[in-house]
N, C-alpha and C positions, 0 to 999 in steps of 0.2 A: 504493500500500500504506500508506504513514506515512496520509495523509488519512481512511482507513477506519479504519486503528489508533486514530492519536488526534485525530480530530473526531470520526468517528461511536461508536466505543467509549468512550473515556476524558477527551472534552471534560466529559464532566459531574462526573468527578472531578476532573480538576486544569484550571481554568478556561482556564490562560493558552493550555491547545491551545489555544484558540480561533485561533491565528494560522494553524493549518494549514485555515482556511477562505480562509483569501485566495489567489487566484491570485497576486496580486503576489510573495508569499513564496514561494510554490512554485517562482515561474518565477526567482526569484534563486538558490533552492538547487539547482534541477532546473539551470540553467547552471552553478553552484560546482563541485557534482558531475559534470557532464558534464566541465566544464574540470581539476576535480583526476585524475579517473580516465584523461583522454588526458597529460598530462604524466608520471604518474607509471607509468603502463603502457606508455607509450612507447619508452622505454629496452631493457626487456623484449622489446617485441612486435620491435624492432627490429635486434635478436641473436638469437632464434628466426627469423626470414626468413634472416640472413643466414647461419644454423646450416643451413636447409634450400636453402640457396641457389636463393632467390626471388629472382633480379633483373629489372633491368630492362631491356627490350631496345630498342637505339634503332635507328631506322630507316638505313640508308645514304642514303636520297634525302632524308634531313633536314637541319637546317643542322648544320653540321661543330663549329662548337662543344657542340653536345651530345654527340658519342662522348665524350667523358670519361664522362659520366653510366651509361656500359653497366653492369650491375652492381649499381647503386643498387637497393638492397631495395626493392621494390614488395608490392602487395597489403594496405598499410597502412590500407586503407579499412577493414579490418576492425577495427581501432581505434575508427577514429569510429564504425560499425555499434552497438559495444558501450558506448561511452562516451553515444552517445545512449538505446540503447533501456533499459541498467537504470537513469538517473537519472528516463526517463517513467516504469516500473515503478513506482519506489519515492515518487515525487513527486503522479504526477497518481490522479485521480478515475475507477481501473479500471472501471466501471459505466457510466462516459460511449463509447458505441459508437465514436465518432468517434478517439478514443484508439487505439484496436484496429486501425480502417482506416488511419491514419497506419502504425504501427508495420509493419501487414501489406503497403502498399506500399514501405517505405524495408527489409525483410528481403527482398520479393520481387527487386525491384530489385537490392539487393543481392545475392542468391544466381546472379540472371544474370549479374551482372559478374562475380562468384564462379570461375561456369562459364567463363568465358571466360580469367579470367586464369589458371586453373589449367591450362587447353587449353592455353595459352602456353607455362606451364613444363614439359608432360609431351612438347610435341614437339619436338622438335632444331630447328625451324625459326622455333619459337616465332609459329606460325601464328594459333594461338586458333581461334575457333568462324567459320566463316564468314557471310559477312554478312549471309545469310536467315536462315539458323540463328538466330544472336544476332536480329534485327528479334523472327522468330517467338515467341522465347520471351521477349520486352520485350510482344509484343501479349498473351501469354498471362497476364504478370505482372496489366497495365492491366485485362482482363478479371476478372482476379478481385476484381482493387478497383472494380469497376463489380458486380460481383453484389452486394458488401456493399453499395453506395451502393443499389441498389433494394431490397437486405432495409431499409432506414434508412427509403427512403423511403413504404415499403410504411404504414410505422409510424408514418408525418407526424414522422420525427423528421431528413429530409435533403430538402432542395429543389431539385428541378432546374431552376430559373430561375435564373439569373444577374446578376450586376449588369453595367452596363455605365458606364466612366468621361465623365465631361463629360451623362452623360443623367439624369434624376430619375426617370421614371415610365418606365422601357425596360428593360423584365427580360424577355428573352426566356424561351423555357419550352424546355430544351434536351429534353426529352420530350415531345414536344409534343402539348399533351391534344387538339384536335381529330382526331390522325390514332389516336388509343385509342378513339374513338367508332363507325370503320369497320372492320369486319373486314378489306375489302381494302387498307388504309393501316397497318391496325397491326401487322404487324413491320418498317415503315418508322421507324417514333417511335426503337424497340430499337435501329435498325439506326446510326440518325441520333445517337443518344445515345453508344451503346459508340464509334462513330464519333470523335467529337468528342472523348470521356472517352479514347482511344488516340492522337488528336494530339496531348492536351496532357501527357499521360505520358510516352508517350515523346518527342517531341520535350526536353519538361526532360532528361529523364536523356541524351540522347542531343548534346545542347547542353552540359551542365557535363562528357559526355565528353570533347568536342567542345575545350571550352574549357583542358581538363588537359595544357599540354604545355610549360608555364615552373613554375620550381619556386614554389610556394606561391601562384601566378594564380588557381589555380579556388578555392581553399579560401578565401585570401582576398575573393572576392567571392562566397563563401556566407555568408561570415560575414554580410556586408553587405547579400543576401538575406535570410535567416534572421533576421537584425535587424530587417529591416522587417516581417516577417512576423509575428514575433513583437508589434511594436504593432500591424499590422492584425487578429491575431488576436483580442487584447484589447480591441479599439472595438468588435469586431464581438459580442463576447459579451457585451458591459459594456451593461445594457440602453437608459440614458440616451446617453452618446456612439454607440451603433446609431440610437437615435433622432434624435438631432442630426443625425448623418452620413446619417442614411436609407438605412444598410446592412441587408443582408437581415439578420437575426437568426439566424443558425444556433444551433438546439440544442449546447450541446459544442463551442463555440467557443473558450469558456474555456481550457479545458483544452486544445484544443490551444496556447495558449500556453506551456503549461509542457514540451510537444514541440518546439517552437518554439526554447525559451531552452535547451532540452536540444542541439539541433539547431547555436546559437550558440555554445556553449559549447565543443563537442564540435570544432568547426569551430577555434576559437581555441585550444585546447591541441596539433591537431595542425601547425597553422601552425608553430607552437616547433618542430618537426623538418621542414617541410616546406619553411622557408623559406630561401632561396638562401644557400650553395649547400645543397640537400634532404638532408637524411639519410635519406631514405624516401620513395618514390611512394604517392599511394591507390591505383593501378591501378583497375582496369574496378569493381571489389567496392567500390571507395569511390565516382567519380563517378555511377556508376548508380544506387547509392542514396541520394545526395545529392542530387541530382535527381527521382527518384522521391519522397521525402520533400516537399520544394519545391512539386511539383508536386502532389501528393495537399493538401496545405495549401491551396491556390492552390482547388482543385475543391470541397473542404468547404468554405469561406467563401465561395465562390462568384465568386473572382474571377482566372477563367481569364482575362479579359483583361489586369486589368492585371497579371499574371508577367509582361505582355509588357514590360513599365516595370521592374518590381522585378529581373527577370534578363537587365535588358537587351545587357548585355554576352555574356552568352552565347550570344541570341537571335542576335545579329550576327556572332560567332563563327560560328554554324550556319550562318547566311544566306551566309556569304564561303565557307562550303566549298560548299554546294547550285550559289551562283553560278561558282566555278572550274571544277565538276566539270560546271556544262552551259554555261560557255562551252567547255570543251575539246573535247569530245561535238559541239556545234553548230557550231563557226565551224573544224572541221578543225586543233584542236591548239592553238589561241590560248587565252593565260591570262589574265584580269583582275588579278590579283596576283601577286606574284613565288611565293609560297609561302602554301598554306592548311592552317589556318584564321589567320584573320588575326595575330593577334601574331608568327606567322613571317615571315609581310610585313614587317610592322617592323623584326624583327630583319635581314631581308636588306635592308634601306636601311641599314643601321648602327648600330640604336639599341640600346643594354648593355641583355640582359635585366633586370635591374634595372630602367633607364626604363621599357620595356614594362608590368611589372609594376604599376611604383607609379603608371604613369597609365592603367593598363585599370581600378586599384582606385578612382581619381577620379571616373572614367567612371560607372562602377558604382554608386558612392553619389551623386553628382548624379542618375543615373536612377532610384536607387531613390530619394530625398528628394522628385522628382519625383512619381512615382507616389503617394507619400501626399498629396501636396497636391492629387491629385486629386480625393480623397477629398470637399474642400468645393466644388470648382471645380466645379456644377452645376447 
């Protein structure tokens, strides 16, 4: 909104707008305001939970030092939802599509964690939505940010090729135009594509769920996500460093950095109450759409592979529960880890949530620092 205000309106009467043409600007205030509006809504959001007693429920088969935690206001993502989405409103370049699909997968996202944590607090058992159910309605999110990636691309203004790290000339075509040539292949491309566009959705959202169960873990390494993203956002829109880099160029790249720094921000003010011991859970309404968010980022710039670097911790997180859950299934009751997803592991060898925390977040930024250096390694 400000950008349309005064660039395109009123740059011509008072010169100095001119600053509202820089992303760089954008993406510093688009974080100030993401970060002033979680701190100072905080307080607030976090006595209306406890007015409607939103808490949080811990598991019995969990490790015994969290029962203290029962209680804890949860559903706090709904915070970060709002402190991200009106700092993009008021910051970024609404005309730019790509803006719109961000915003549309981190509300959609959001509104199934929504679902699910409100399931929790209306039944006595605090059950929530069961596990098709939730899947189902995570595929149904991802599909809809897949209609708008073909309305984009219909328009040559979103590319289904992708980049791949360590290779120069290897863009694979995730639509793949050979099988749109055949009648009998082509709703294979559709099939292969939403396909692909529904792993890397929901697995994000379903991974920084995944990763949510030490106070201020997951937030903490969003921020540190969300940070990288936000410069790969920027190289990738920035025409010369695109060129250097030999990244694909996405239309509305730009701008998504000022979602990005929104994203950062919003991430870092809620840390200040989330961090040990928590004043406030995000619940399902926060990790899903932090993830979703992540993830939709990751797909517009074209680089569903390397999330696998940037959230790498959480990816491993996921991978330690997938592998518990089928060595249990498979070897007749035997477990690889004492407790999943892994930082439980941890904590059951003896290590103070605290250690856990402050070196899943080390992990986190080596892997994500990683990932951008891969940027040139080609």
């Amino acid at each position: 909104m400000f950008y349309w205000l005064f660039y395109e309106k009123l740059f011509h009467v008072f010169t100095p707008f001119r600053v509202f043409q820089y992303a760089t600007f954008r993406t510093g205030m688009a974080s100030l305001t993401a970060l002033g509006l979680s701190l100072a809504l905080g307080p607030w959001m976090i006595a209306r939970l406890r007015e409607f007693q939103i808490g949080q429920h811990i598991r019995e088969d969990g490790p015994q030092s969290h029962l203290k935690k029962a209680g804890t206001p949860t559903m706090g993502g709904l915070l970060i939802i709002l402190s991200i989405v009106v700092p993009t409103l008021l910051w970024s370049n609404l005309s730019v599509p790509s803006v719109w699909v961000a915003l549309a997968a981190l509300v959609s996202f959001g509104a199934v964690g929504f679902w699910d944590d409100f399931s929790k607090v209306k039944k006595s058992r605090n059950l929530g939505l069961t596990a098709k159910r939730k899947f189902a309605a995570e595929i149904v999110a991802a599909l809809i940010v897949g209609l708008m990636l073909l309305w984009m691309n219909a328009r040559g203004i979103y590319s289904t090729s992708m980049n791949v790290p360590f290779f120069k000339n290897f863009k694979p075509d995730l639509l793949v135009d050979s099988w749109l040539h055949n009648p009998w292949t082509y709703p294979f491309a559709f099939v292969f594509f939403f396909g692909f566009l529904i792993l890397v959705l929901v697995g994000a959202t379903n991974s920084v769920n995944l990763t949510d169960g030490l106070d201020g873990l997951a937030i903490g390494l969003m921020i540190i996500a969300a940070g990288a993203m936000t410069a790969l956002s920027y190289l990738s829109g920035h025409a010369d460093f695109a060129r250097y880099l030999e990244l694909s160029r996405t239309p509305g790249a730009t701008e998504l950095t000022i979602f990005c720094g929104a994203m950062t921000g919003a991430s870092l003010g809620f840390l200040w109450y989330n961090a040990h011991p928590a004043e406030v859970f995000m619940g399902d309404v926060g990790s899903l759409a932090l993830g979703g968010g992540l993830g939709v980022v990751a797909v517009l710039l074209k680089q569903e592979i390397l999330l696998l670097f940037i959230g790498g911790v959480f990816v491993v997180e996921c991978l330690s529960v997938i592998l518990q859950v089928g060595s249990y299934k498979l070897r007749g009751g035997k477990r690889i880890f004492k407790m999943a997803p892994l930082h439980h592991h941890f904590e059951q060898l003896g290590w103070a949530e605290s250690k856990v925390i402050a070196r899943f977040w080390i992990a986190g930024l080596v892997m994500a620092l990683f990932a951008l250096t891969t940027l040139k390694l080609r």
